[in-house]
N, C-alpha and C positions, 0 to 999 in steps of 0.2 A: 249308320245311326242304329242306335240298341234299341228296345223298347221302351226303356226308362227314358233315353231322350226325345222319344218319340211324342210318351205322355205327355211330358215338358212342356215341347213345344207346339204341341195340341192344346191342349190346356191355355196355355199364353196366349194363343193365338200366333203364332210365329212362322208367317208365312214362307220367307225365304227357307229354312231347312225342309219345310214339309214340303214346299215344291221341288225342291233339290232329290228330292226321292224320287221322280219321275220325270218324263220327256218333257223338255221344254216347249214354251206355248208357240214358238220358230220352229221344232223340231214335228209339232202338230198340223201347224200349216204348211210346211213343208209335203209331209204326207198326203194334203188334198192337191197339189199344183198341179192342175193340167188335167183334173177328174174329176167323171160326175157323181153326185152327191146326193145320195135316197136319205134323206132325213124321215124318218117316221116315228109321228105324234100315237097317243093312243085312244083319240078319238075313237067310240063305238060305232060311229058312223063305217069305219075304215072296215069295219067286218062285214060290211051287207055289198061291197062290191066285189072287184077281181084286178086289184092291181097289183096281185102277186107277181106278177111277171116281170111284171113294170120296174116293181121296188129292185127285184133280185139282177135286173139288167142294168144297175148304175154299176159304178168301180166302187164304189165305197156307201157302204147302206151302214145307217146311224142309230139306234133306238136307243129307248132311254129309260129309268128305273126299271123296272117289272119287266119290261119292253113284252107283252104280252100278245102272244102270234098266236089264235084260236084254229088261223088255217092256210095252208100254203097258198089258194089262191087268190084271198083276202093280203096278206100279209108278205107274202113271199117266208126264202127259210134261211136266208143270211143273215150275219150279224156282224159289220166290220168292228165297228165302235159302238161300245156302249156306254152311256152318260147315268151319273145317278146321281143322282141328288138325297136320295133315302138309300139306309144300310139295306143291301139286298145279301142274298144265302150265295153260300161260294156254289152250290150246286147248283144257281139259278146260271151264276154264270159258266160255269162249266157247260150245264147244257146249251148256252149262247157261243159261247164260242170264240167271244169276241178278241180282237188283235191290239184294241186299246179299251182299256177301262179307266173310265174317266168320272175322277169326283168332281161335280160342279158347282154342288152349293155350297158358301161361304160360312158355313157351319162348319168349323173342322174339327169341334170336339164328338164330333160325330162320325169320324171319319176313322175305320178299324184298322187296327196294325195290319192284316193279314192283306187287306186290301193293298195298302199301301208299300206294303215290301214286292210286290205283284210287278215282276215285271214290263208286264203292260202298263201299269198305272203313269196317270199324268193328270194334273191340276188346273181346274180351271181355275187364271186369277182372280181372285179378291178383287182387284183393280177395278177388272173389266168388269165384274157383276154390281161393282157399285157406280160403275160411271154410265150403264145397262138401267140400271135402276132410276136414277137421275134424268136419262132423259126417259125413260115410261112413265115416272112417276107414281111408280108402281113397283112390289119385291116382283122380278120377272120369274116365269115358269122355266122347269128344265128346260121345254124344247126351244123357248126363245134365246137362251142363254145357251145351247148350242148354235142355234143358227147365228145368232152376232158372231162366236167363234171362226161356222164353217164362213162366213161371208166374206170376214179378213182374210181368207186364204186367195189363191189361185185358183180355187175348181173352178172347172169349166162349164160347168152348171150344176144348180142349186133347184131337188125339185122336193118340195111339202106334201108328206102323207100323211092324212089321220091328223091334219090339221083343221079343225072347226071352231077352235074357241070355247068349248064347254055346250054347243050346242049340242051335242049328242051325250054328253057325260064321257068318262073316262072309263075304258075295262080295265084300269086299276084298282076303282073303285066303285062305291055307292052315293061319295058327295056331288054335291049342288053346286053350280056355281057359287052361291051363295057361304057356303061353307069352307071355301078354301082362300088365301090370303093373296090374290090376282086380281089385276083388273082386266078383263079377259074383250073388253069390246077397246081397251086403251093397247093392248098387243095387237088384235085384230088391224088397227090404222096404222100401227107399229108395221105389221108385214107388207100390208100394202103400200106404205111409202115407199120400204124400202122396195120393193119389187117393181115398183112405177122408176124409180131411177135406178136399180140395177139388173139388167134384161137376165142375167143369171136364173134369176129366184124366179120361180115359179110354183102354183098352186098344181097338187098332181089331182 
């Protein structure tokens, strides 16, 4: 695809070519089967402990926008896949490092040539973030819209860093719960459902 068609079908919203530019959402779960899974949120809380070690000892460690790591034993210093949901700098990712870059929000006139010719790149679907949405009842956040992803896979476990919900704020930011478009205590019963019936997922 050129970049004039890229516009195109950016602009139109035209899911199938845009995902055709990247790994399929089979060829993503494929990648978790049989391994464990450091998802990490960017709760400020996550900086005042030490589960650096923790994070960097799974097979596949997840962050997401900014994915902001202030210290290795807070944070750990891997980065298998990164999720973004907001346009990030190629040198953010460069210094991350990551092995798949993945656009997740269903915005995809927001989503840069440069990224998407990237052969890392892969597409979270449309589908799944609007049937994600449907039942939260709620537009869901990056990190929940990974984990609905990593859950459909095979890993062999699922563990949550720097997940709080907004009680600590985010060190992407300055907003408030209040200021961002989440319903952060309706994700909250979101994960612990899911976690009550799937022994994978766990809180780290």
């Amino acid at each position: 695809m050129n970049v004039l068609r890229f516009w195109l079908a950016r602009a139109r919203g035209e899911e199938a070519p845009l995902a055709q530019l990247g790994a399929s959402e089979g060829a993503l779960l494929a990648e978790l089967a049989g391994r464990k899974v450091a998802l990490v949120g960017n709760a400020r809380g996550l900086a005042a402990g030490s589960a650096g070690a923790a994070i960097d000892a799974a097979d596949v460690v997840i962050r997401m926008n900014g994915a902001p790591m202030p210290a290795a034993v807070s944070h750990g210093t891997r980065t298998d896949w990164l999720g973004v949901s907001v346009p990030v700098t190629r040198a953010l990712v460069a210094a991350r490092a990551p092995g798949r870059l993945i656009w997740v929000t269903p915005r995809r006139k927001r989503l840069p040539w440069w990224m998407a010719r990237d052969p890392r790149f892969a597409l979270y679907p449309a589908a799944r973030h609007a049937d994600l949405a449907r039942r939260l009842g709620a537009r869901p956040t990056t990190g929940l819209m990974l984990l609905d992803l990593v859950a459909a896979s095979g890993a062999a476990g699922i563990t949550l860093w720097g997940f709080d919900f907004f009680a600590t704020q985010s060190l992407s930011g300055r907003r408030s719960a209040a200021d961002v478009p989440h319903d952060f205590a309706a994700e909250a019963a979101f994960v612990a459902a899911l976690a009550a019936r799937d022994p994978r997922v766990r809180m780290g």
